[in-house]
Residue frames relative to the residue before (quaternion, step in Angstrom):
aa qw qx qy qz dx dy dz
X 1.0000 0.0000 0.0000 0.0000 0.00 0.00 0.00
X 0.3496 -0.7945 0.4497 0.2104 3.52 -0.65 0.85
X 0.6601 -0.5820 0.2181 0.4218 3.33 -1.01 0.73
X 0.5037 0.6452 -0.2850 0.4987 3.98 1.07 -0.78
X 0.6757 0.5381 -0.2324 0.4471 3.59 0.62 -1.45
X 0.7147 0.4439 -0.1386 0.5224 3.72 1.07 -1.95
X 0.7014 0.5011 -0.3137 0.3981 3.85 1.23 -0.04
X 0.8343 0.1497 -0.3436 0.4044 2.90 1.56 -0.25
X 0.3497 0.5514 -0.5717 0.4969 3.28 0.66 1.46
X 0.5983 0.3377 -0.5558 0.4681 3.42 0.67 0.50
X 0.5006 0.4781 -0.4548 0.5603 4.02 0.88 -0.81
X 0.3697 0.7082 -0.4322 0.4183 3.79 0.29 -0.11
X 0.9287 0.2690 -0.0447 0.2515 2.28 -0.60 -2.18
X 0.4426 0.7984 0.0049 0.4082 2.77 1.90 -1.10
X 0.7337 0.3460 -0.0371 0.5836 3.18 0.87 -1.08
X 0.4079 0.5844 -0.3234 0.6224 3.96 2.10 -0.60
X 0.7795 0.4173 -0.1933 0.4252 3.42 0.25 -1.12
X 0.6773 0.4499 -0.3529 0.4630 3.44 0.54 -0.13
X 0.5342 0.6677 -0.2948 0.4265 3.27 1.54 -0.72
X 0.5981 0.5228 -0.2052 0.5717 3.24 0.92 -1.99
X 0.8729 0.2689 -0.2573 0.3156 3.72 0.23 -0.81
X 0.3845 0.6031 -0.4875 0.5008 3.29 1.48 0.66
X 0.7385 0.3808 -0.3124 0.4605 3.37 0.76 -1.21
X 0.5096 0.6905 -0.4411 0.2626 3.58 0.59 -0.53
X 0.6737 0.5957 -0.2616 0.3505 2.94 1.45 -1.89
X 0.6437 0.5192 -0.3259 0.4581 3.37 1.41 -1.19
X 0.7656 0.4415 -0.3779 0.2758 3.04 -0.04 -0.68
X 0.5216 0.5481 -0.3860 0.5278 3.29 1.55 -0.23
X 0.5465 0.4709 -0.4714 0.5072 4.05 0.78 -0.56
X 0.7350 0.4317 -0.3077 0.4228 3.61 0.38 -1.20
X 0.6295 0.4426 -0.3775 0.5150 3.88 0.73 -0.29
X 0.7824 0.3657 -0.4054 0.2997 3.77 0.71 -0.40
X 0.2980 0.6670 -0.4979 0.4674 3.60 2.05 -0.08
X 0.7889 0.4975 -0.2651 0.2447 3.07 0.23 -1.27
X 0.5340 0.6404 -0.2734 0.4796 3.48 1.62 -0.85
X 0.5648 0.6302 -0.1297 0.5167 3.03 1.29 -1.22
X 0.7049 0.5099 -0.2492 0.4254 3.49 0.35 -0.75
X 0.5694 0.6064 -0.0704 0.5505 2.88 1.04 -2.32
X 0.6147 0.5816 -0.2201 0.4852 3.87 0.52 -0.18
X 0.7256 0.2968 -0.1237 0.6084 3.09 0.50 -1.60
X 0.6902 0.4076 -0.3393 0.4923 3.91 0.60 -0.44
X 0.6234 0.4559 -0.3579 0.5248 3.49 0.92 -0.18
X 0.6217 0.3936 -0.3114 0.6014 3.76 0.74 -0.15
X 0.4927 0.5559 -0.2766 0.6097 4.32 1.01 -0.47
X 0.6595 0.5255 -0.2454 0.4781 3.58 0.97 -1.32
X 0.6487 0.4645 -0.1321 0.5882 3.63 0.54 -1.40
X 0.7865 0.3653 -0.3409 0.3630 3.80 -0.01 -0.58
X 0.7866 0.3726 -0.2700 0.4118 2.95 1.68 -0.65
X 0.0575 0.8089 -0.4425 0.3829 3.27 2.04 0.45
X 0.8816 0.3826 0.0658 0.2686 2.57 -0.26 -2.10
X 0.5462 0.4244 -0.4060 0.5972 3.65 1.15 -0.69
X 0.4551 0.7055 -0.4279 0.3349 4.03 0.45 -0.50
X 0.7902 0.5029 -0.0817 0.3405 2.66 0.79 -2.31
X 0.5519 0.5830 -0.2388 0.5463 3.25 1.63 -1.32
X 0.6859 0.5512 -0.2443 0.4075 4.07 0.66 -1.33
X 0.7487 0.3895 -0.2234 0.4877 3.55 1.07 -0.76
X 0.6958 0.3510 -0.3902 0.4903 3.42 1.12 -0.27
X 0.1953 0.8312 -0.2274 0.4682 2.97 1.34 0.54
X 0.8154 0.2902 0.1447 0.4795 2.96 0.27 -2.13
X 0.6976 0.4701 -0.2713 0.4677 3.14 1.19 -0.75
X 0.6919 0.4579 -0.2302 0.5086 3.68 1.16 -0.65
X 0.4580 0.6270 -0.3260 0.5393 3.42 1.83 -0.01
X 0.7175 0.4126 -0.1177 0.5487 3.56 1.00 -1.33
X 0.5727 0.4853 -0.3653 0.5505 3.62 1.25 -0.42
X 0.5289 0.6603 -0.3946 0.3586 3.67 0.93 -0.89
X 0.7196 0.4744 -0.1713 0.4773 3.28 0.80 -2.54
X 0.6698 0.5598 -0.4034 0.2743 3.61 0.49 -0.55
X 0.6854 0.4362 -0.2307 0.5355 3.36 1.28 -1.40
X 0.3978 0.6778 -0.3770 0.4901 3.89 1.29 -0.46
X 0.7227 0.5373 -0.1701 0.4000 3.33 0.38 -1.53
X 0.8334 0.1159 -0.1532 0.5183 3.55 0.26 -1.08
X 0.3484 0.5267 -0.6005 0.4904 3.94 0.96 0.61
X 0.7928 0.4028 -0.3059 0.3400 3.49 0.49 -1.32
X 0.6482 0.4314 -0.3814 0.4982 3.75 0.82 -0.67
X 0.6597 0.5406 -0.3981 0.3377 3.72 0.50 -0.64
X 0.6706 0.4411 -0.2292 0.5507 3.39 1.12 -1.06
X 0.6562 0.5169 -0.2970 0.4626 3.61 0.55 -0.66
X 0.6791 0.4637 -0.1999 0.5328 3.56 1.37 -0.51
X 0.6013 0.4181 -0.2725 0.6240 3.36 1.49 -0.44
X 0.6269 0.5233 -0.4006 0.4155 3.93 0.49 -0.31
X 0.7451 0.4946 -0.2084 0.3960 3.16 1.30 -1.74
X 0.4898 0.5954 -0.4108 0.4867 3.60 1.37 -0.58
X 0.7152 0.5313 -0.2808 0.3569 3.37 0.22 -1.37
X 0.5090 0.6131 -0.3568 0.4876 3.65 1.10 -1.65
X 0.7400 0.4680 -0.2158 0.4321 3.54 0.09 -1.53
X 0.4982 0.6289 -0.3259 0.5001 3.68 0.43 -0.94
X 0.8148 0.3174 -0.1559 0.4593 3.62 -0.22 -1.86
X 0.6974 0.5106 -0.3168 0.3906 3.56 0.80 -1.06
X 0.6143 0.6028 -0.1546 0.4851 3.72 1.49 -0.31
X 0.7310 0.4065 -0.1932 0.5128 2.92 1.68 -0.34
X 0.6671 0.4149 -0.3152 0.5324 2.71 1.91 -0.21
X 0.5887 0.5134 -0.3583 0.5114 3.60 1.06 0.16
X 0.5046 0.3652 -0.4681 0.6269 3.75 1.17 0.12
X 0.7936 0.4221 -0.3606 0.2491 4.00 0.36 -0.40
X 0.4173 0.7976 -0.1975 0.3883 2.81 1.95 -0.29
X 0.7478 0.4911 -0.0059 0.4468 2.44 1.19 -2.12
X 0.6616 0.3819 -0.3893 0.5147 3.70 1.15 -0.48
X 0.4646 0.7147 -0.3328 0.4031 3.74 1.07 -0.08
X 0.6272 0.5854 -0.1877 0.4782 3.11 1.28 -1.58
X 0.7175 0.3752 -0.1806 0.5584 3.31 0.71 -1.68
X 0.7128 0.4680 -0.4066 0.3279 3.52 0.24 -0.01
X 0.5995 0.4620 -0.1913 0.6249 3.75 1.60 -0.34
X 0.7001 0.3757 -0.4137 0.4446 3.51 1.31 0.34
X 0.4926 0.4698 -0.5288 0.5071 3.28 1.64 -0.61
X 0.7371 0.4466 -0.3987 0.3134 4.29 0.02 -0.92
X 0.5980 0.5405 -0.3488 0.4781 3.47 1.41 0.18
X 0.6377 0.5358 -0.3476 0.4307 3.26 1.38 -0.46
X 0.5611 0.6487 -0.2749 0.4345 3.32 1.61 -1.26
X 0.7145 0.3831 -0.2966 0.5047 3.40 0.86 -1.17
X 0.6381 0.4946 -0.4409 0.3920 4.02 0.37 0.12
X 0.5409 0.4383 -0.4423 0.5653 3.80 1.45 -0.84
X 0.6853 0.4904 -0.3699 0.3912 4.08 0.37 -0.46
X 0.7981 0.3166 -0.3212 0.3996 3.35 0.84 -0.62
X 0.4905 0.6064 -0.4898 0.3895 3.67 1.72 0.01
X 0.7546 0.5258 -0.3031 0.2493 3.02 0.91 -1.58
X 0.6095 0.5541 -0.2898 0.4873 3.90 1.76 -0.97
X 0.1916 -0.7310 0.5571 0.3443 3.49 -0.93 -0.23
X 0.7921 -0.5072 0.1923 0.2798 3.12 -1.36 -0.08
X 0.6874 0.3938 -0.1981 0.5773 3.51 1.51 -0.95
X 0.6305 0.7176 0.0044 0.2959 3.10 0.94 -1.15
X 0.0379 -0.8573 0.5125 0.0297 3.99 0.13 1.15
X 0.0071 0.7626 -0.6257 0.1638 3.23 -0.45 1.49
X 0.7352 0.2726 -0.3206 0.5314 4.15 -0.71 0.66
X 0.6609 -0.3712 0.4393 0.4821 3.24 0.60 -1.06
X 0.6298 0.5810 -0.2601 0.4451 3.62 1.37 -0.08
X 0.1601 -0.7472 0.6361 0.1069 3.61 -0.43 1.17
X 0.5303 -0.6460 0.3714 0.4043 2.90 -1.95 0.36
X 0.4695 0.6536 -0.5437 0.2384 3.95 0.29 1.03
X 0.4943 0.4954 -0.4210 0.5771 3.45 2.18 -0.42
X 0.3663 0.8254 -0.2825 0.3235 3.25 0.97 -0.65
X 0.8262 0.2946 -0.0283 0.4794 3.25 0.24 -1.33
X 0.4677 0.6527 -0.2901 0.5206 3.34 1.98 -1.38
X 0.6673 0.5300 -0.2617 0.4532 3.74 0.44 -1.35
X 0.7957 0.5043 -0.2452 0.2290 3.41 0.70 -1.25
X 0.4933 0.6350 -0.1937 0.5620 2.77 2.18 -1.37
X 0.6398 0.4860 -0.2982 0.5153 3.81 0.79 -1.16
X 0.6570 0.5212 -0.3367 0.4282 3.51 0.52 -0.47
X 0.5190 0.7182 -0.1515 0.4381 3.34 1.29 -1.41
X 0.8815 0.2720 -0.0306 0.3848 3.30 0.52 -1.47
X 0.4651 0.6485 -0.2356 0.5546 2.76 1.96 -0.19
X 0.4925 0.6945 -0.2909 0.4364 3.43 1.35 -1.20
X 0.7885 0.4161 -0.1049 0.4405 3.58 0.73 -2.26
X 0.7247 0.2477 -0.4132 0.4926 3.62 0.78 -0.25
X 0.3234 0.5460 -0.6643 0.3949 3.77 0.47 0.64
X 0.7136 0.5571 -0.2254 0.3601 3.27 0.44 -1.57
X 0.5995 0.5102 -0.2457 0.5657 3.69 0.83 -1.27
X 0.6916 0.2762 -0.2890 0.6015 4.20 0.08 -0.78
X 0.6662 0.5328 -0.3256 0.4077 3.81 0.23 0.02
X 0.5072 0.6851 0.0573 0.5197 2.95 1.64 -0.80
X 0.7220 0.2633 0.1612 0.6192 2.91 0.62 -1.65
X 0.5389 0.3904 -0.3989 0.6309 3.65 0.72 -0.09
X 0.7552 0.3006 -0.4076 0.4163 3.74 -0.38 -0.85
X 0.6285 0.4843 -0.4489 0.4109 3.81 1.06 -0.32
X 0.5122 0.5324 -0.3763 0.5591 3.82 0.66 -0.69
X 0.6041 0.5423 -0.3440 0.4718 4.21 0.54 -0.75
X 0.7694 0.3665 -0.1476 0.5019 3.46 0.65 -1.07
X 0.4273 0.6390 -0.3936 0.5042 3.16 0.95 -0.50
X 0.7410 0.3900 -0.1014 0.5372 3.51 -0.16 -2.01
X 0.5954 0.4464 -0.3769 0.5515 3.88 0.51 -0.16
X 0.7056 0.3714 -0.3686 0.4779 3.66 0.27 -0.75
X 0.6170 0.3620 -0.4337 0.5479 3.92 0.45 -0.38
X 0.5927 0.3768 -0.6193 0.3511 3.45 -0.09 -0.47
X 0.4886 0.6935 -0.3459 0.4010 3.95 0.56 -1.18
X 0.7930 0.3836 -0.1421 0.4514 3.44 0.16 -1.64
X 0.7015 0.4978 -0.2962 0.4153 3.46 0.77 -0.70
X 0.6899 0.3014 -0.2456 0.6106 3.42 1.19 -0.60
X 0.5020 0.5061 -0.5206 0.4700 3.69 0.92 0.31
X 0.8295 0.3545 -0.1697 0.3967 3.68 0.93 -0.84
X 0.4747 0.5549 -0.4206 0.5384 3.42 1.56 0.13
X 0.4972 0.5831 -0.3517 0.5377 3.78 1.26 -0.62
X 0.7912 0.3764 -0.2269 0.4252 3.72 0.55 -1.06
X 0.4549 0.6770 -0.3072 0.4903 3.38 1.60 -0.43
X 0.6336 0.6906 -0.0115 0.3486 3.07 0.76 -1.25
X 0.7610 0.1224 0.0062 0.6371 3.11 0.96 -1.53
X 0.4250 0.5416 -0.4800 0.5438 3.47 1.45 0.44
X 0.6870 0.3623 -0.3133 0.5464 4.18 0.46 -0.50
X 0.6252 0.4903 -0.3469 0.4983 3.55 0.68 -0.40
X 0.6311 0.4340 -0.3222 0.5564 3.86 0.98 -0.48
X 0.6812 0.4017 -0.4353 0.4303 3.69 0.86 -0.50
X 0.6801 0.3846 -0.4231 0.4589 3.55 0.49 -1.13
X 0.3825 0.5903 -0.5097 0.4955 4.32 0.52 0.48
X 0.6541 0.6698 0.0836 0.3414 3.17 0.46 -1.22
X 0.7716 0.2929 -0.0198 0.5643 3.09 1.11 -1.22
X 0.5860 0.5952 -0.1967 0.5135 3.15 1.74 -0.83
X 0.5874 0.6209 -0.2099 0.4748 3.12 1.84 -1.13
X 0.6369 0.6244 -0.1661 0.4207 2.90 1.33 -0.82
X 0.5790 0.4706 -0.2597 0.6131 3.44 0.98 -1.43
X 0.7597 0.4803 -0.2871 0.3312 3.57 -0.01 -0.81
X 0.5396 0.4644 -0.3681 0.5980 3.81 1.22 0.03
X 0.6629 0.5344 -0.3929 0.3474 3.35 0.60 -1.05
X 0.4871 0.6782 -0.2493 0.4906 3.06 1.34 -1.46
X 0.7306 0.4070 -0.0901 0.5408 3.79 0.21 -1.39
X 0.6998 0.3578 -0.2785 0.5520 3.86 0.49 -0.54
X 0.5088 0.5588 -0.4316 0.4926 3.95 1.07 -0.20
X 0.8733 0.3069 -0.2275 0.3024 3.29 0.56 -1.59
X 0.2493 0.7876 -0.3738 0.4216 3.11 1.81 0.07
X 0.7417 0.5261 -0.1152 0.3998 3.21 0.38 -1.77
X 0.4549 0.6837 -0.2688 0.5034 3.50 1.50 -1.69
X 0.7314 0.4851 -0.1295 0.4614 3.18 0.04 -2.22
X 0.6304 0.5190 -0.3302 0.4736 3.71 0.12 -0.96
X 0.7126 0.4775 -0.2565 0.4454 3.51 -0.05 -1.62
X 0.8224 0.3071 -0.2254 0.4226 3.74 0.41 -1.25
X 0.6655 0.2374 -0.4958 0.5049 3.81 1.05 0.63
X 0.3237 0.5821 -0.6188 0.4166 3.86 0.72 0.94
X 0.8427 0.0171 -0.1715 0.5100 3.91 0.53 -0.97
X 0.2860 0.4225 -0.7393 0.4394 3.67 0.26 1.68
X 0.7274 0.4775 -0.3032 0.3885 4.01 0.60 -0.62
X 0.6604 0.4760 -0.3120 0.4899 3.24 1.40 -0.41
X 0.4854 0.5150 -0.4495 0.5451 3.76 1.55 -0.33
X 0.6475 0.3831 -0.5478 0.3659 3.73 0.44 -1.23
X 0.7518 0.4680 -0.3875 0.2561 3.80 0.19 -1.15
X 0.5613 0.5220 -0.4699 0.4377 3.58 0.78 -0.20
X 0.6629 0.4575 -0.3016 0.5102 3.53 0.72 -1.06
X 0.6576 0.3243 -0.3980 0.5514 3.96 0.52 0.13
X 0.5093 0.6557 -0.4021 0.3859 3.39 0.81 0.06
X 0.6868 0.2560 -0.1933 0.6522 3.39 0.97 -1.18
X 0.2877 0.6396 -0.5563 0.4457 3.78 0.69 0.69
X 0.5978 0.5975 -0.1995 0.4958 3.48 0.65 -2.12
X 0.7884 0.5354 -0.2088 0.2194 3.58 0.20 -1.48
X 0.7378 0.2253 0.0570 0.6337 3.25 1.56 -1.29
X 0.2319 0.8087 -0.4959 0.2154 3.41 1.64 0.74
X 0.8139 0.2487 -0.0040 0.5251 3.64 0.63 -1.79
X 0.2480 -0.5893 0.7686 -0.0214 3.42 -0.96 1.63
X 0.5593 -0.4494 0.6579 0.2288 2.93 -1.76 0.63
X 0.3770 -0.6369 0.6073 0.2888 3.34 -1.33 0.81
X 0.5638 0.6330 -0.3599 0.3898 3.86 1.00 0.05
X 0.6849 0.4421 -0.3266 0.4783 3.19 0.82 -0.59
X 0.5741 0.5829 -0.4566 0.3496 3.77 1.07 -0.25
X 0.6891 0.4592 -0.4572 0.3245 3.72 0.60 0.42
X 0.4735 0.5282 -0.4308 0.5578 3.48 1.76 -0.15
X 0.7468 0.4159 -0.2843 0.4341 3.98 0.71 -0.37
X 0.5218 -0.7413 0.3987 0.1384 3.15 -0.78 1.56
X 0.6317 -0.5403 0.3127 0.4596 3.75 -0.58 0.73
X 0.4640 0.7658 -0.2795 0.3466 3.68 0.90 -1.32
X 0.9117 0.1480 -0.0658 0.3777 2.38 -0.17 -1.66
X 0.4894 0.6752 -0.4242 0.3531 3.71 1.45 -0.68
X 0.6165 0.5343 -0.2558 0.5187 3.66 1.37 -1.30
X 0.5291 0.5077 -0.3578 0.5782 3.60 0.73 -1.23
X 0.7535 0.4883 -0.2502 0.3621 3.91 -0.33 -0.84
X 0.6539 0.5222 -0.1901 0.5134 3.63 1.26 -1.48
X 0.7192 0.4229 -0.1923 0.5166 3.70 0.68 -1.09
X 0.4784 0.6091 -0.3502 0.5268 3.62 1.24 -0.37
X 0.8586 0.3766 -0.1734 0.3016 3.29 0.67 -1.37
X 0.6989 0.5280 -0.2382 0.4196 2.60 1.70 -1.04
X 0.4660 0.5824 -0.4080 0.5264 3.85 1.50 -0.19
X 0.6030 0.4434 -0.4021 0.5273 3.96 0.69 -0.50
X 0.6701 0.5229 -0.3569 0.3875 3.75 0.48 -0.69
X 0.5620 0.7026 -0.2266 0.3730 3.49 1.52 -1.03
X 0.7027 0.4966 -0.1684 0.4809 2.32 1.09 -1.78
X 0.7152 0.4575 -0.3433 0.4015 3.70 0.29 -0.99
X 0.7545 0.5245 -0.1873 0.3472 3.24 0.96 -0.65
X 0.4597 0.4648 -0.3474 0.6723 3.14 2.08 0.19
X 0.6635 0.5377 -0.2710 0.4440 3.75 0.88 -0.26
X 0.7647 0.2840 -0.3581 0.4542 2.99 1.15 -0.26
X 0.3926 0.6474 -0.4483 0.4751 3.41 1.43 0.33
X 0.6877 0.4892 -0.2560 0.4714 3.68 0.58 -0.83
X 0.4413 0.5726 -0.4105 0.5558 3.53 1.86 -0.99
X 0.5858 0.6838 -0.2842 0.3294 3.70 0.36 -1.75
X 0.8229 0.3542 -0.0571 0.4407 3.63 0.50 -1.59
X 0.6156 0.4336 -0.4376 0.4915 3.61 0.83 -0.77
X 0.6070 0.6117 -0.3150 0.3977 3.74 1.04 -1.36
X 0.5557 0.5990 -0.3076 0.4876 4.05 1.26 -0.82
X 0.8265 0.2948 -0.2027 0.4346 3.14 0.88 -1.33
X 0.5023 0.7063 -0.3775 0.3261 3.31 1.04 -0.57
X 0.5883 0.5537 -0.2597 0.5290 3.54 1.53 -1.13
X 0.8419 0.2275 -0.2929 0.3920 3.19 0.21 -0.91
X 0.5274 0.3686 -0.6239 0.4436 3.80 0.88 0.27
X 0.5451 0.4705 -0.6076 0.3352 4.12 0.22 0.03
X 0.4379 0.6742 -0.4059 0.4347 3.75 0.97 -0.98
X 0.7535 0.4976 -0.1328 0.4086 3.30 -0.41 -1.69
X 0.6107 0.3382 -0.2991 0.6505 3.80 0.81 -1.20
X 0.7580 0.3220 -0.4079 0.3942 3.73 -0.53 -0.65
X 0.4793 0.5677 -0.3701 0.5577 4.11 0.95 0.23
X 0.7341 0.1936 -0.2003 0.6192 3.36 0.17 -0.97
X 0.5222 0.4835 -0.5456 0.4426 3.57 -0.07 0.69
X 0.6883 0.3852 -0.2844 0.5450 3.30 0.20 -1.46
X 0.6874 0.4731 -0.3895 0.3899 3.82 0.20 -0.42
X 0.6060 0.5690 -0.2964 0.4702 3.45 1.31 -0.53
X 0.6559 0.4569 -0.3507 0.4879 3.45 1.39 -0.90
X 0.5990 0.5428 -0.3013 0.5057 3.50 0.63 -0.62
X 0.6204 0.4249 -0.4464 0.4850 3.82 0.52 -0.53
X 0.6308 0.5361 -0.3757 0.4166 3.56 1.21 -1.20
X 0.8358 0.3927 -0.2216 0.3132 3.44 0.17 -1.11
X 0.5089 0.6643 -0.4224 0.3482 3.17 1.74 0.44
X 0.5143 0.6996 -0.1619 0.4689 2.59 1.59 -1.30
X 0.7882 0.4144 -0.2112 0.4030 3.44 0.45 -1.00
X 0.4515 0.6666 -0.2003 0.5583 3.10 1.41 -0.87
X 0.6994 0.4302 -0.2570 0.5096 4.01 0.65 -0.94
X 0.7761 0.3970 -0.2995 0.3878 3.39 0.86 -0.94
X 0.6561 0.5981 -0.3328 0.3179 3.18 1.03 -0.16
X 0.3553 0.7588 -0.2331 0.4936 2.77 2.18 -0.30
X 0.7150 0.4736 -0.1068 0.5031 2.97 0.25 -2.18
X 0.5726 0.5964 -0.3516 0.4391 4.09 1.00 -0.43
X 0.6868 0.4530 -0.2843 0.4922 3.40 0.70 -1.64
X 0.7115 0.5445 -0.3018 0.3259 3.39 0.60 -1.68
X 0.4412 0.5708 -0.3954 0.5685 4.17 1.43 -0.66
X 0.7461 0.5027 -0.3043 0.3132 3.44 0.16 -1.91
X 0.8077 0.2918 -0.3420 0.3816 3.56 0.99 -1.04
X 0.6542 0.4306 -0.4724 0.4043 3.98 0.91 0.16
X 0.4257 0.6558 -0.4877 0.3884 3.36 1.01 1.04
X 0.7028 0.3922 -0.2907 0.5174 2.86 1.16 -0.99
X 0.4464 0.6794 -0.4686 0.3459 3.45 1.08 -0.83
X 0.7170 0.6205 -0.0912 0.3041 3.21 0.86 -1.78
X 0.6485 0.4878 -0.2163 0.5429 3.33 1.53 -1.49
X 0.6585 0.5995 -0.3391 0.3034 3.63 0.80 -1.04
X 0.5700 0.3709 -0.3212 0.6590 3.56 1.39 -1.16
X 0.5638 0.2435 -0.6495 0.4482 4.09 -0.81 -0.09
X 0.7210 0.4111 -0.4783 0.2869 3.84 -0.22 -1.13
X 0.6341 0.6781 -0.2338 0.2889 3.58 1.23 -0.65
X 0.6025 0.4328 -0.1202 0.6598 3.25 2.17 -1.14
X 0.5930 0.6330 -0.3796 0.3220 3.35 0.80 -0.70
């Protein structure tokens, strides 16, 4: 090889090497954004860790809440409604011998007033008992009517709860059936937020191989431009294309670093969404039953106020 030929394949090579070390430089700016990033998402990571941690015990003492809610409310609501019934049965058997007793004295007082006449004093009865009887009859007449009345209301009454109770044991129902949903919903993020984490953790140290492995890049970056005339062309080229394919390579690695990291965020996004939406389903829920508590609490009393009222 002549001397001219062997000079300019070193200006070459030269001029390769500055290249490679132009890109190197980038690829090192673009690997330390990324460190940088990776940081801030790794600290994003941990805060949202932790709000999780804070959301599920949360949720879980929310769902522990509805449970113990739940069977206070059916037990007691089953013990009121028994009782309700009970009293209202006793007053519709007392009613009822009341009734019959103001019709037999209504009947008595009609065989007395067919059998007397009006002007006219026959047994011993003038017409001023007379009239007494009639009036007594009279008034006797209106509180048949009134407990007759009032019985078929008290009937309907006790019909509507029966309604309501099996309208709201129905909602009970599908109110425990929405939690255990719910809970499952629950297990299943966790499940998904685990492997998240999994996922996370194993591209934290694929990024920590790339950076070591650019590291000894750094190390063996700058050759002397002196030593390229003891080094045969060959191998300088052999050596450049070596280096530069390793640079490729990292630099397609850290693109792929780039994209899982994109998505990672937004599947943490997404998980920290469907959480908060889970708490809110919860605290609707609760929120209804506590309703659905008061609203019992006041036709109880409604209820207690009329027995105290007939009683």
């Amino acid at each position: 090889m002549s001397p001219v030929s062997y000079i300019q394949d070193v200006a070459y090579l030269q001029q390769q090497l500055q290249t490679f070390t132009m890109e190197r430089e980038q690829v090192l700016a673009i690997l330390n954004e990324k460190v940088k990033e990776n940081s801030r998402l790794k600290s994003e990571h941990h805060k949202m860790k932790d709000l999780v941690a804070v959301k599920e015990a949360a949720l879980i003492q929310l769902q522990e809440e509805n449970r113990k809610l739940s069977t206070q409310f059916l037990s007691r609501d089953q013990d009121m409604f028994r009782e309700t019934l009970q009293n209202l049965s006793c007053i519709i058997r007392e009613k009822d011998i009341e009734l019959d007793a103001l019709s037999q004295k209504c009947q008595t007082l009609l065989e007395i007033l067919q059998t007397f006449g009006t002007g006219n004093e026959m047994g011993g009865v003038n017409s001023h008992q007379f009239e007494e009887l009639l009036e007594e009859c009279n008034q006797l007449k209106q509180q048949v009517k009134k407990m007759v009345e009032w019985k078929e209301q008290l009937m309907t009454t006790v019909q509507n709860m029966h309604h309501e109770s099996a309208k709201h044991q129905d909602e009970l129902l599908q109110f425990e059936a929405q939690v255990l949903v719910d809970t499952e919903n629950s297990f299943k993020l966790e499940a998904d937020y685990t492997g998240l984490i999994q996922s996370y953790e194993l591209n934290e140290t694929k990024l920590g191989q790339v950076q070591q492995c650019l590291g000894q890049l750094c190390n063996t970056k700058d050759l002397p431009v002196g030593k390229l005339d003891s080094i045969s062309p060959q191998l300088l080229s052999a050596s450049s294309l070596t280096s530069q394919s390793a640079e490729v390579e990292e630099l397609r690695k850290s693109q792929e670093k780039d994209v899982t990291t994109e998505t990672l965020q937004e599947n943490n996004h997404r998980l920290s969404d469907s959480i908060a939406a889970l708490s809110k389903i919860e605290q609707k829920e609760h929120e209804q039953t506590d309703s659905e508590i008061k609203q019992r609490k006041a036709k109880q009393g409604i209820l207690q106020n009329l027995l105290n009222k007939t009683s």
